[in-house]
DSSP file (Angstrom, degrees, kcal/mol; ACC not computed):
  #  RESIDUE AA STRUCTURE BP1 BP2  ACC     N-H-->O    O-->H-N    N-H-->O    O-->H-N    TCO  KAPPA ALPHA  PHI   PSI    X-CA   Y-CA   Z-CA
    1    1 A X              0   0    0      0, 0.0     2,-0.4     0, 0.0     0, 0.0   0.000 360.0 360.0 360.0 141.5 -201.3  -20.4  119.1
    2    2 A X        -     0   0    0      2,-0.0     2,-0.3     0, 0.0     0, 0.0  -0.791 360.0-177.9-137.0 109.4 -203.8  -17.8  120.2
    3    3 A X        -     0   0    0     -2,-0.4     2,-0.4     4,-0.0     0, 0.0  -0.953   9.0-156.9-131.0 167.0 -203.6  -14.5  118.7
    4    4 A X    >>  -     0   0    0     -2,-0.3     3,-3.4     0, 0.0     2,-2.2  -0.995  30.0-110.9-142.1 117.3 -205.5  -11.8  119.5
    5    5 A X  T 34 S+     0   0    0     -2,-0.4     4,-0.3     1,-0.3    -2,-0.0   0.167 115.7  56.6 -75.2  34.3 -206.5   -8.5  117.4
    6    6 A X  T 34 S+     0   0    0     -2,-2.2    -1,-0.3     2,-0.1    -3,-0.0   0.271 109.4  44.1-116.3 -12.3 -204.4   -6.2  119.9
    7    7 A X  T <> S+     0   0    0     -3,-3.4     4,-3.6     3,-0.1    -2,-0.2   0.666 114.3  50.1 -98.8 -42.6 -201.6   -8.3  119.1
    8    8 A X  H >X S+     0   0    0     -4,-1.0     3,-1.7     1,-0.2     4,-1.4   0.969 113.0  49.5 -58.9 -70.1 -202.5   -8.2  115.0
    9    9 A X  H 3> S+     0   0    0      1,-0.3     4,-1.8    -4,-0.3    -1,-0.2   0.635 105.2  53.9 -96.1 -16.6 -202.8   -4.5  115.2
   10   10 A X  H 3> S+     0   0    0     -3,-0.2     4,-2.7     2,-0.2    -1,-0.3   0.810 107.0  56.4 -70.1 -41.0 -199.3   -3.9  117.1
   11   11 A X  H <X S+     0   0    0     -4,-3.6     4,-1.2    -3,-1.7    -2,-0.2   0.995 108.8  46.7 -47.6 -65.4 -197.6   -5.9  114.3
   12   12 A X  H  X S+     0   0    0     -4,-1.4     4,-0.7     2,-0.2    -2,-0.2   0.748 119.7  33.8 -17.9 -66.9 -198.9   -3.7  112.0
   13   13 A X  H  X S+     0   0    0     -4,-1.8     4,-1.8     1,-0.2    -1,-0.2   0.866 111.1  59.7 -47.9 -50.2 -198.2   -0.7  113.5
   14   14 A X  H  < S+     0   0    0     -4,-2.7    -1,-0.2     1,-0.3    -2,-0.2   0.715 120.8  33.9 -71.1 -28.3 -194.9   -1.9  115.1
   15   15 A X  H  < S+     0   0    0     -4,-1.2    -1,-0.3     2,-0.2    -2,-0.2   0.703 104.5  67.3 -91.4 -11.2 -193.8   -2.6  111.0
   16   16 A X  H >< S+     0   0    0     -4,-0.7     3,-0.6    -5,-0.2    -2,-0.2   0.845 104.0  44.7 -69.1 -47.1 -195.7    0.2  109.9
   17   17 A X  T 3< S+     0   0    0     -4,-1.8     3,-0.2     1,-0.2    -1,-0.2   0.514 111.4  53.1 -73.7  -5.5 -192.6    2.4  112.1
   18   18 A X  T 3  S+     0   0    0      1,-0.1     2,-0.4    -4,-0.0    -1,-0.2   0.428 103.1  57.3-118.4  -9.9 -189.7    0.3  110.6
   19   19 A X    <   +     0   0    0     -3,-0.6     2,-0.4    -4,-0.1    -1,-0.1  -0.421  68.6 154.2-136.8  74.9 -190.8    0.9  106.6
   20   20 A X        -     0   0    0     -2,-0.4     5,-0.1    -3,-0.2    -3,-0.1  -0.811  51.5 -85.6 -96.8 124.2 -190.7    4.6  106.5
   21   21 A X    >>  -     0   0    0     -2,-0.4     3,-0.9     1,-0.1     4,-0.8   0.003  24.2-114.7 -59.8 166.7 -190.0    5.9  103.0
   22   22 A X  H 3> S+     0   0    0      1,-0.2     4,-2.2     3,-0.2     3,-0.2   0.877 112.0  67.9 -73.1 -39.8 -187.0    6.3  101.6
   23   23 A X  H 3> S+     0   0    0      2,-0.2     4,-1.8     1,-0.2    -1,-0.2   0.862  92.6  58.9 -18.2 -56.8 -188.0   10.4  101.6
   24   24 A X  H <4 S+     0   0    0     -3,-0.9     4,-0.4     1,-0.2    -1,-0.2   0.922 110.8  39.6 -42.5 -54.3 -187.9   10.7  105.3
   25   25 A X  H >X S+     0   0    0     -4,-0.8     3,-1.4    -3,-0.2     4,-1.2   0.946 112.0  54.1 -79.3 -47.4 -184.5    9.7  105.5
   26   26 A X  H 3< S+     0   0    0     -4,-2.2    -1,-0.2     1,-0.2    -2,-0.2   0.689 113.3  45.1   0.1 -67.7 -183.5   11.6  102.4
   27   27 A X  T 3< S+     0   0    0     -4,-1.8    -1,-0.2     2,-0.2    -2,-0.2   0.200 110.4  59.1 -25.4 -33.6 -185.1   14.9  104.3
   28   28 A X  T <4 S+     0   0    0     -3,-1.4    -2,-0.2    -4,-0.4    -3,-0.1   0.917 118.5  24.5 -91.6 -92.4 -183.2   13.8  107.7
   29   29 A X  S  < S+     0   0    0     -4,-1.2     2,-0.5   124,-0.1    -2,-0.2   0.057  98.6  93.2-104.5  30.6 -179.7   13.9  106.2
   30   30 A X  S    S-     0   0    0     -5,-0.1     2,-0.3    63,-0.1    62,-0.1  -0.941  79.0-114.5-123.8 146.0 -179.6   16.2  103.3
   31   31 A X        +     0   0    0     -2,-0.5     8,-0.4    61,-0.4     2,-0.3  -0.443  66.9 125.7 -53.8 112.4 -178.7   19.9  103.4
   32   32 A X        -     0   0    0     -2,-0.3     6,-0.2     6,-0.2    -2,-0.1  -0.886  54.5-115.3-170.9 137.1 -182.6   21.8  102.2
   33   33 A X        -     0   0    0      4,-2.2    -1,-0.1    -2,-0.3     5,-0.1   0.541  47.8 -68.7 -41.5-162.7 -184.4   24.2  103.8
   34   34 A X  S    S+     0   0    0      1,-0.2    -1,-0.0     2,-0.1     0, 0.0   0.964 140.2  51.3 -73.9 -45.7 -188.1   24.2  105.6
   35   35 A X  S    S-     0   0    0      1,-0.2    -1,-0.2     2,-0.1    33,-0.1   0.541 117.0-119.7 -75.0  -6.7 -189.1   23.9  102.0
   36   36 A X        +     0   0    0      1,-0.2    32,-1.6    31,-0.1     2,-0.4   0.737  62.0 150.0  79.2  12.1 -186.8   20.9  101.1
   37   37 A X  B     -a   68   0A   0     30,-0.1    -4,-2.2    26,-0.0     3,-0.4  -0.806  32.1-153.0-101.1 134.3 -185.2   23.1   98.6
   38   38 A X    >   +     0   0    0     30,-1.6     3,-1.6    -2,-0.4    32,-0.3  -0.595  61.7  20.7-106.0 153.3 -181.6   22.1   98.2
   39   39 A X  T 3  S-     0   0    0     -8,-0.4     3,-0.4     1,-0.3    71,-0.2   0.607 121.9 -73.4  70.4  14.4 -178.1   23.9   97.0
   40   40 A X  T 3  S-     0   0    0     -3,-0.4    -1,-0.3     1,-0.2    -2,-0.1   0.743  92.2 -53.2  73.2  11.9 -179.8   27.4   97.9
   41   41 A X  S <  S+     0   0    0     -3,-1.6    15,-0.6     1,-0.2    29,-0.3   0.063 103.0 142.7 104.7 -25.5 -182.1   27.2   94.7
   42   42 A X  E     -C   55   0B   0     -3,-0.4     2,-1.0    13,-0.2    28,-0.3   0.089  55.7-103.1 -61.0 161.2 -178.9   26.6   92.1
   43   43 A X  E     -C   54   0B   0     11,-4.2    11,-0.6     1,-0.1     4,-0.3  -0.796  23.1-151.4 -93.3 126.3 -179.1   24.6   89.5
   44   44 A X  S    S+     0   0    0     -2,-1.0    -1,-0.1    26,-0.5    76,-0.1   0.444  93.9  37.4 -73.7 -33.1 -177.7   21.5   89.6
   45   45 A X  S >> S+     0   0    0      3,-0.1     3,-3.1    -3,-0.1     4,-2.1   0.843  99.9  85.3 -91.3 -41.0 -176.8   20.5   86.3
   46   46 A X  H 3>>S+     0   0    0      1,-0.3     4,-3.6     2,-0.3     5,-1.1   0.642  81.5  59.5 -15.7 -52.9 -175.9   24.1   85.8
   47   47 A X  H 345S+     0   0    0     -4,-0.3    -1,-0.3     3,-0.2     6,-0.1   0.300 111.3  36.3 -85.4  15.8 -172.5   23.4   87.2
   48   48 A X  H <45S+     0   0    0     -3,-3.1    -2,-0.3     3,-0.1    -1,-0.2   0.433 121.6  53.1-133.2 -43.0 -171.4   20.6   84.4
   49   49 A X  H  <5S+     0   0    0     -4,-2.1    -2,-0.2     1,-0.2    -3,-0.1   0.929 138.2   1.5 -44.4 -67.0 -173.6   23.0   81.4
   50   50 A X  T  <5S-     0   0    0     -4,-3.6    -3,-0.2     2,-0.2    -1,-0.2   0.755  89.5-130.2-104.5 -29.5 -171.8   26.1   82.3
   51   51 A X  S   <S+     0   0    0     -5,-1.1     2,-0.2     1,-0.4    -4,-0.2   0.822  82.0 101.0  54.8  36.1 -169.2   25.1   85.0
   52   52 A X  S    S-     0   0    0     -6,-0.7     2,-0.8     2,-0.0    -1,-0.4  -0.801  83.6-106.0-138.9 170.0 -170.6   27.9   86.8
   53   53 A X        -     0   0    0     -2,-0.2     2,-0.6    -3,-0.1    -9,-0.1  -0.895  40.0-167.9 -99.1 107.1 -173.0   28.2   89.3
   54   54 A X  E     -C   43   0B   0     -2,-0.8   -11,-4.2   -11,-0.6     2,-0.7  -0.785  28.7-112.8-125.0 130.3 -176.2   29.4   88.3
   55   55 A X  E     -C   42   0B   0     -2,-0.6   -13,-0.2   -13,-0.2    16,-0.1  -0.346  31.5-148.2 -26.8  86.1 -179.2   30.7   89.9
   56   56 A X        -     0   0    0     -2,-0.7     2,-0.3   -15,-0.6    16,-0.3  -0.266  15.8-130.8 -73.6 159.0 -182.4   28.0   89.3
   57   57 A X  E     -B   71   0A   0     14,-1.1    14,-0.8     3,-0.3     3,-0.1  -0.732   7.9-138.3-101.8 154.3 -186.2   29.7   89.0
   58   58 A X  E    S+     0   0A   0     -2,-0.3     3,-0.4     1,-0.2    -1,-0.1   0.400 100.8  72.2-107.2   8.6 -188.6   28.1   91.2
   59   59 A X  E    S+     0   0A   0      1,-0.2    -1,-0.2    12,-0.1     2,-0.2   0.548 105.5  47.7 -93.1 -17.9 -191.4   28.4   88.0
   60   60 A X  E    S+     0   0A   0     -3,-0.1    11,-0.8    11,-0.1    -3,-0.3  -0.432  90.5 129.8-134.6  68.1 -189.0   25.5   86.7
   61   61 A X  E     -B   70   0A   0     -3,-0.4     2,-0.3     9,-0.2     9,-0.2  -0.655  33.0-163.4-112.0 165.1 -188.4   22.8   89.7
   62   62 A X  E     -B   69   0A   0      7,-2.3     7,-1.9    -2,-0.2     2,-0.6  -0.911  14.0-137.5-142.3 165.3 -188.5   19.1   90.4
   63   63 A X  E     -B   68   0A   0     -2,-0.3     2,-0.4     5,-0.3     5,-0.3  -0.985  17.7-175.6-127.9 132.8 -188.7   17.1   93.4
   64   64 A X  E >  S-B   67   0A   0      3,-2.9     3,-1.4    -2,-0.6    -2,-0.0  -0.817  73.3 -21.6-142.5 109.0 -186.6   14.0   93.7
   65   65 A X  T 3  S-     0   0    0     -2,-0.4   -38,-0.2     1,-0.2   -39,-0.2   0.556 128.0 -51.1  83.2  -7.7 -186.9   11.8   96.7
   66   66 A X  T 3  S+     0   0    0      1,-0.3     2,-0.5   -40,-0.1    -1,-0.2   0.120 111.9 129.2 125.0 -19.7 -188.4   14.7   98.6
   67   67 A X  E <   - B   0  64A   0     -3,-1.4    -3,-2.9   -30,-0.0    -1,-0.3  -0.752  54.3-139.1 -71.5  91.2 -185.5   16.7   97.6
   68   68 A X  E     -aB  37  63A   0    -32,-1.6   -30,-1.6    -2,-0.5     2,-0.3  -0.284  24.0-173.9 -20.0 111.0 -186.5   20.4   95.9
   69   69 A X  E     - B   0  62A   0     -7,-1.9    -7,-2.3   -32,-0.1     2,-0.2  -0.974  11.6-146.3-122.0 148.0 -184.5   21.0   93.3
   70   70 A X  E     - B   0  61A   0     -2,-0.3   -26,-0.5   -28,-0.3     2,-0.4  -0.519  11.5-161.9 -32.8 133.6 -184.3   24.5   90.9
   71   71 A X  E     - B   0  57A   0    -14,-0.8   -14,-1.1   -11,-0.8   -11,-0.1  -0.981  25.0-153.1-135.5 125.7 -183.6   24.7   87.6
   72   72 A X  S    S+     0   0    0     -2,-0.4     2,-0.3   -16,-0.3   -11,-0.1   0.506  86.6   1.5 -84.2  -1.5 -182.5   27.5   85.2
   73   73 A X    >>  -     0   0    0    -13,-0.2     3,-0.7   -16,-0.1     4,-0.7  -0.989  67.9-110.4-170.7-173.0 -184.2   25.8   82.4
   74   74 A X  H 3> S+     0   0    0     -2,-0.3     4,-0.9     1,-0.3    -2,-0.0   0.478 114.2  57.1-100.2   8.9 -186.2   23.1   81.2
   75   75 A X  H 3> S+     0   0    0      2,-0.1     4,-1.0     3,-0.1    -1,-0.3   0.487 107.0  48.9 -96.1  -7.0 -183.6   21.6   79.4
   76   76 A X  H <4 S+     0   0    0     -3,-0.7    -2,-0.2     2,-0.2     4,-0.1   0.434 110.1  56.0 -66.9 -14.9 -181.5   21.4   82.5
   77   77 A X  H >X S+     0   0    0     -4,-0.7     4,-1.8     2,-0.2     3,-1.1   0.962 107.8  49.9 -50.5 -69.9 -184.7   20.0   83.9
   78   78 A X  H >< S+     0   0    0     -4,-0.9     3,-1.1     1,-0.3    -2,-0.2   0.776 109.5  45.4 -17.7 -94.8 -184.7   17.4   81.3
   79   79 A X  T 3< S+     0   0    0     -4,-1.0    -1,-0.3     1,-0.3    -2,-0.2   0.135 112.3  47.4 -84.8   1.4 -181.6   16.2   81.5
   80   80 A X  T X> S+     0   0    0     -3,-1.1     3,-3.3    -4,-0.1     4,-2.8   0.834 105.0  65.9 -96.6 -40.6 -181.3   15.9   85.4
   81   81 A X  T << S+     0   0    0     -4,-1.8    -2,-0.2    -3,-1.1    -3,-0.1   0.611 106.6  44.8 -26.8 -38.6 -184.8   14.1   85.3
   82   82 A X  T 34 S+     0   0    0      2,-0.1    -1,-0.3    -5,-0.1    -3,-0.1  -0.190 122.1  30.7-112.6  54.6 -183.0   11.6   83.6
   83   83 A X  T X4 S+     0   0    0     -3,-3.3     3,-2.3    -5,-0.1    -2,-0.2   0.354  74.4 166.3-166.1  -4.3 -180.0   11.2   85.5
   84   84 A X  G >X S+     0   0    0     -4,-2.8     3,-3.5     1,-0.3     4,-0.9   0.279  73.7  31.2  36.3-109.8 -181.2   12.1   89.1
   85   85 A X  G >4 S+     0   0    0      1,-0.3     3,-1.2     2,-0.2    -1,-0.3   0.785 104.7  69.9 -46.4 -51.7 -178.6   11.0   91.1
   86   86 A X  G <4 S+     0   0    0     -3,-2.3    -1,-0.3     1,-0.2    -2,-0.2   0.658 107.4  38.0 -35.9 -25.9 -176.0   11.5   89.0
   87   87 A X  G <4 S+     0   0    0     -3,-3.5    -1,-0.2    -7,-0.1    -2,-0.2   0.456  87.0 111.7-106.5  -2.4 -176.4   15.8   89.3
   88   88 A X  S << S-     0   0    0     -3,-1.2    32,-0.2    -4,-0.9     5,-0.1  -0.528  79.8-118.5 -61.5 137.2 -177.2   15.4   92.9
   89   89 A X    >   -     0   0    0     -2,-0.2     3,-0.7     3,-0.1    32,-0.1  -0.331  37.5-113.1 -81.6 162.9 -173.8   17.1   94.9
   90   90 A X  T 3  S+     0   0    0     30,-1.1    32,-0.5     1,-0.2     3,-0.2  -0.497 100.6  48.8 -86.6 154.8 -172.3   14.5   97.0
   91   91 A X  T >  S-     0   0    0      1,-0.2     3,-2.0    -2,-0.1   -60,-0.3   0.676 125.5 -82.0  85.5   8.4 -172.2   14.4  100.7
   92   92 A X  T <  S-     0   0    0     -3,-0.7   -61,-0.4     1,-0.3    -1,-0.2   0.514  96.3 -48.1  72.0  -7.4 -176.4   15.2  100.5
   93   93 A X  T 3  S+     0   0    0     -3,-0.2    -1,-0.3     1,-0.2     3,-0.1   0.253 108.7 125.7 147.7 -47.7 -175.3   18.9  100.0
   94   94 A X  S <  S-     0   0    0     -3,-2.0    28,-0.4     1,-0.2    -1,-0.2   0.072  72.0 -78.4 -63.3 169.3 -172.6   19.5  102.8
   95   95 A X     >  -     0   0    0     11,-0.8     4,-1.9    27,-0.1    -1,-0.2  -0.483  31.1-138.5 -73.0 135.7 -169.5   20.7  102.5
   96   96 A X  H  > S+     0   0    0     -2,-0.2     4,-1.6     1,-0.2    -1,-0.1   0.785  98.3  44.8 -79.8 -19.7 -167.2   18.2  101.3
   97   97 A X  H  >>S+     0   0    0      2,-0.2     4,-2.0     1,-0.1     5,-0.6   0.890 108.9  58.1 -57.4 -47.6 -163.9   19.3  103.8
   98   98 A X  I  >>S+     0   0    0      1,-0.3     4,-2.9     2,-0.2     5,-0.7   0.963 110.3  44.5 -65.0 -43.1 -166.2   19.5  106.6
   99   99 A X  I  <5S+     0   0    0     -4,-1.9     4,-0.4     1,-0.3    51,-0.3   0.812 115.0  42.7 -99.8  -4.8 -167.1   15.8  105.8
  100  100 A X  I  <5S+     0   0    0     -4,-1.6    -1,-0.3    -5,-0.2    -2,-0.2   0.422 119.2  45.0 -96.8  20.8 -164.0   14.4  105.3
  101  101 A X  I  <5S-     0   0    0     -4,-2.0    -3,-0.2    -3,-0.3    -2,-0.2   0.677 140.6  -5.4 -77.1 -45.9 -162.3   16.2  108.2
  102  102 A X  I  <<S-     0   0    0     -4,-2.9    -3,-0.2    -5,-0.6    -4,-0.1   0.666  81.8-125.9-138.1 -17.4 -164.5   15.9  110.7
  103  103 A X      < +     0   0    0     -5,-0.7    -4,-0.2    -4,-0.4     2,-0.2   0.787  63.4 139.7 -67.3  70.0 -167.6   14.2  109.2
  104  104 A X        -     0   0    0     -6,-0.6     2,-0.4    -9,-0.1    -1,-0.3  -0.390  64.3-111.5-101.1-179.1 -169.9   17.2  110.6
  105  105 A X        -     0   0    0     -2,-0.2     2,-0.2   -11,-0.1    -9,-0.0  -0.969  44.2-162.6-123.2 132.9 -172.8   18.4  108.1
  106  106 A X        -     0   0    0     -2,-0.4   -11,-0.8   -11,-0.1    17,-0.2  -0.744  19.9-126.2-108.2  72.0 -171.5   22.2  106.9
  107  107 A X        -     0   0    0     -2,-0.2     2,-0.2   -13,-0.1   -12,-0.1   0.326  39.5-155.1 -37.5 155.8 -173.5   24.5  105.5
  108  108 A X        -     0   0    0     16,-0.1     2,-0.3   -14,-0.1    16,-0.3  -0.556  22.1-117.3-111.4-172.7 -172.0   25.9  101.9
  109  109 A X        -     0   0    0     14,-2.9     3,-0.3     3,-0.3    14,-0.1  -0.934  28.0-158.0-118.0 123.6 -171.6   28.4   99.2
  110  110 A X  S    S+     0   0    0     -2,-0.3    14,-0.1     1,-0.2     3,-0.0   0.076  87.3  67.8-101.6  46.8 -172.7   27.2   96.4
  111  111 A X  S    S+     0   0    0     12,-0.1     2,-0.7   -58,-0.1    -1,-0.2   0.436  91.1  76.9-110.3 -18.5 -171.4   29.0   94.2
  112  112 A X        +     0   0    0     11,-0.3    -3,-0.3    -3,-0.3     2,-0.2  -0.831  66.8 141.6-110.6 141.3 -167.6   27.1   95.4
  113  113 A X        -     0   0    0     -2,-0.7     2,-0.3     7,-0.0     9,-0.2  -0.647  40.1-157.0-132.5-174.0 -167.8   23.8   93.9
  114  114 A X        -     0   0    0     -2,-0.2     2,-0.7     7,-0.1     7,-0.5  -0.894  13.7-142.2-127.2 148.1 -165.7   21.3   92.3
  115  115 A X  E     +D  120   0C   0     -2,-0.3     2,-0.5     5,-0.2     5,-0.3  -0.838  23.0 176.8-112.6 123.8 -166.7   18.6   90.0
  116  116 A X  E >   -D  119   0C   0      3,-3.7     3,-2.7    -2,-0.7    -2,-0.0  -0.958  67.1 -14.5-103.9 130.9 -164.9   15.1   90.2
  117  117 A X  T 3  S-     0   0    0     -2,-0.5    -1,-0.1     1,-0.3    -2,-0.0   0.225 133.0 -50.8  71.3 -11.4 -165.5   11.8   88.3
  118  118 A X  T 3  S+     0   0    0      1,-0.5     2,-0.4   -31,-0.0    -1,-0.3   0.485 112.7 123.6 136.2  -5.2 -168.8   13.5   87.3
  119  119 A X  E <   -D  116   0C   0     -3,-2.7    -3,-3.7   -71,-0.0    -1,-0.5  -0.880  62.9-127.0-129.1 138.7 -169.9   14.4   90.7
  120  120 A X  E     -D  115   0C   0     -2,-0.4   -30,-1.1    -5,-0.3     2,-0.2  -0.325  28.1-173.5 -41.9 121.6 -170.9   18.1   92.4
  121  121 A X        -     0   0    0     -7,-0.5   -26,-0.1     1,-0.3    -7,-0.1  -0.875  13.1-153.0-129.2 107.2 -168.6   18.5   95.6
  122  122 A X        -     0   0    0    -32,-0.5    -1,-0.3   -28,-0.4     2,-0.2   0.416   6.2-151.6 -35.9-144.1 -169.7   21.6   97.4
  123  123 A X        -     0   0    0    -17,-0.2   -14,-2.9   -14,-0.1     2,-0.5  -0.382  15.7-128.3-151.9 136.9 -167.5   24.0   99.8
  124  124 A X        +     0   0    0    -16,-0.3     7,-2.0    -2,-0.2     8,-0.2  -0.894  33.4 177.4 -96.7 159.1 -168.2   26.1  102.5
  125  125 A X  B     +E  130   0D   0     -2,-0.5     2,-0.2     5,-0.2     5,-0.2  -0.354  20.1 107.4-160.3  78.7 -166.7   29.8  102.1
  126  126 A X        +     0   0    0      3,-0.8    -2,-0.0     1,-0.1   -17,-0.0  -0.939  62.4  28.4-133.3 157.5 -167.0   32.9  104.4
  127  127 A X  S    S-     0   0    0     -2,-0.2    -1,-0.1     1,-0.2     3,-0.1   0.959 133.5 -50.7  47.0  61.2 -165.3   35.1  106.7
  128  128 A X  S    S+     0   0    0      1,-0.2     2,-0.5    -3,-0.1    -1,-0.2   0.936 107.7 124.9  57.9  44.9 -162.2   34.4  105.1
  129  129 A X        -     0   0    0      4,-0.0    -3,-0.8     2,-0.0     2,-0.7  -0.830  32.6-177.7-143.8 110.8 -162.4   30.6  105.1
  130  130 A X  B >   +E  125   0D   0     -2,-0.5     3,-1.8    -5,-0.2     4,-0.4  -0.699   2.8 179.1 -91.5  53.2 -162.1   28.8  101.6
  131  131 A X  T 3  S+     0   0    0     -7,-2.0    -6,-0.1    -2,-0.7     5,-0.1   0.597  81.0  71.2 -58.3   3.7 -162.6   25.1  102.5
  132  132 A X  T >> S+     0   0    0     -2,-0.3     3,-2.5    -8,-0.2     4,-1.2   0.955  93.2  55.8 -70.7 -63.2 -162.2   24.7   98.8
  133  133 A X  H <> S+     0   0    0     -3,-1.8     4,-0.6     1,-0.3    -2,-0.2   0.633 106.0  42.5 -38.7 -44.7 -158.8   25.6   99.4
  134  134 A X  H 34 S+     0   0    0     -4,-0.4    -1,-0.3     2,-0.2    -2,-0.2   0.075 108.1  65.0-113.6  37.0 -157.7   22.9  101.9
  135  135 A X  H <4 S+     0   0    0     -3,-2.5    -2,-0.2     2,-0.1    -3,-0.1   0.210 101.1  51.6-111.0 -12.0 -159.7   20.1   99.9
  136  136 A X  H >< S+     0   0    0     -4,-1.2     3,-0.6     1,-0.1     4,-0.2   0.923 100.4  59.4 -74.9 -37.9 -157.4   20.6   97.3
  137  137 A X  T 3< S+     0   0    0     -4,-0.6    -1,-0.1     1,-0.3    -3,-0.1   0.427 129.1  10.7 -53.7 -17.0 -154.4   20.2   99.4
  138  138 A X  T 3  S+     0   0    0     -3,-0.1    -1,-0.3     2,-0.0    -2,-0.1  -0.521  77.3 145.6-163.2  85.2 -155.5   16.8  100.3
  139  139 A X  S <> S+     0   0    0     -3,-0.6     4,-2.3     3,-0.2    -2,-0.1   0.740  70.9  57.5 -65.8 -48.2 -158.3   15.6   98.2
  140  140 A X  T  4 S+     0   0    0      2,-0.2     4,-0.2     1,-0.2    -1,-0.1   0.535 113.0  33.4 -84.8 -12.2 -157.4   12.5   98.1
  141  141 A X  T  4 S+     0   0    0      2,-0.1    -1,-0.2     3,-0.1    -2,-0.1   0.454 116.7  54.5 -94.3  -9.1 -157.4   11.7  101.4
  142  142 A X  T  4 S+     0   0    0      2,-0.2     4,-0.3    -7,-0.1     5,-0.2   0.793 110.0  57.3 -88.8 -46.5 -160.4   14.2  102.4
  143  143 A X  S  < S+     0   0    0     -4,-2.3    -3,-0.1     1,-0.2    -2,-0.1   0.618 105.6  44.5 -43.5 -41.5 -162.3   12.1   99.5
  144  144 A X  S  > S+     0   0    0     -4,-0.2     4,-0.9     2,-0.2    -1,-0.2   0.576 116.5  45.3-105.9 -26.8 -161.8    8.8  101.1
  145  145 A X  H  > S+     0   0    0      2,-0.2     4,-1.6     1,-0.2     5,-0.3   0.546 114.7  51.4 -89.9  -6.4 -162.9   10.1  105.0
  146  146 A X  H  4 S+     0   0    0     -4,-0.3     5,-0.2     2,-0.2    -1,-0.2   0.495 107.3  48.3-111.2  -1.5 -165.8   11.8  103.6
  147  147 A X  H  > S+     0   0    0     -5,-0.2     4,-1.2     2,-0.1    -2,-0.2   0.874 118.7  42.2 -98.6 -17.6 -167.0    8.8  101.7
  148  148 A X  H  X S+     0   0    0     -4,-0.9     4,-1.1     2,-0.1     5,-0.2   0.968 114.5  49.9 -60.5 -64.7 -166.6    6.7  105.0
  149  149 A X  H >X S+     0   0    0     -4,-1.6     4,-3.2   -50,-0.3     3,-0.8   0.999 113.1  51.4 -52.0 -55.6 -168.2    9.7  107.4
  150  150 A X  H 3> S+     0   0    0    -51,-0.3     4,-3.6    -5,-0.3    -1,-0.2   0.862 101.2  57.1 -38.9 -47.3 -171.3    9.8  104.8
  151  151 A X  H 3< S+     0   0    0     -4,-1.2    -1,-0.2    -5,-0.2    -2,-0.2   0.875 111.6  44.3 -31.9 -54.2 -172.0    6.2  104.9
  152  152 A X  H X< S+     0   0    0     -4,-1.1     3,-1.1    -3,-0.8     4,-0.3   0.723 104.7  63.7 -86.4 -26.8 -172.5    6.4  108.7
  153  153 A X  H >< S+     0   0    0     -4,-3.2     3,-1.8    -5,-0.2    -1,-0.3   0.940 104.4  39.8 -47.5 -52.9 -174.3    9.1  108.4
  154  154 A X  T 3< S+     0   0    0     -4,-3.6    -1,-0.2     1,-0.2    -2,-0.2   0.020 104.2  69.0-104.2  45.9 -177.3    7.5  106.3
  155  155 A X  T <         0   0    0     -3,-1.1    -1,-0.2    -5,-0.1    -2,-0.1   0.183 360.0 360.0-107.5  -6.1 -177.1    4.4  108.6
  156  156 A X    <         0   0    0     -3,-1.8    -2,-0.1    -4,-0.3    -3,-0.1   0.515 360.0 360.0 -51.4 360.0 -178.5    6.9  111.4
């Protein structure tokens, strides 16, 4: 068989387009700005230290996967640094109603949250709409459509 370096260099390419880091897609389907900075700046462990929602400094950030995060100190640094994923909100960011209603991507507030099992669920909440409010009412069934919708999401 007869190959030819126009065929060699098409392989290449043509695998070169199929093993795109895991960043891209990260970057694709999680809620961050132009900058990549995620949750509006908050700090991400913040909300299992304090169970508050706290403001991060951008003199004390990390990048994880491509993902900007904020931190409100360097021992909240730390301790997401070794636990990554674990203090990342579920759902990439979005509002957690939005994606087990409807499996849209929502912008939030982060400042309404919940935490479950260990895990950051986000809300959106303006103009008099609490989505906080009717994920409580059905959690458990809003919990189980948004862990379906997400999947399909980061199979895009």
């Amino acid at each position: 068989m007869k190959i030819n370096i126009s065929s060699l260099l098409l392989m290449y390419f043509g695998l070169a387009c199929f093993s795109l880091p895991s960043d891209f897609f990260r970057k694709k389907h999680y809620n961050i700005d132009k900058n990549a900075l995620a949750i509006g700046g908050y700090d991400p462990v913040a909300y299992f230290a304090s169970h508050k929602a706290v403001k991060g400094k951008s003199s004390i950030s990390y990048s994880f996967h491509g993902v900007k995060y904020y931190f409100s100190s360097s021992a909240n640094l730390a301790k997401f640094k070794s636990n990554s994923e674990g203090y990342e909100p579920a759902y990439g960011g979005w509002c957690a109603y939005a994606m087990g209603n409807s499996g849209e991507k929502v912008e939030i507030d982060p400042e309404t949250f919940k935490i479950i099992n260990g895990k950051t669920y986000l809300f959106y909440n303006a103009y008099f709409n609490n989505t906080k409010t009717k994920w409580d009412e059905n959690e458990k069934a809003l919990k189980t459509k948004a862990e379906i919708n997400w999947t399909k999401i980061l199979k895009q």
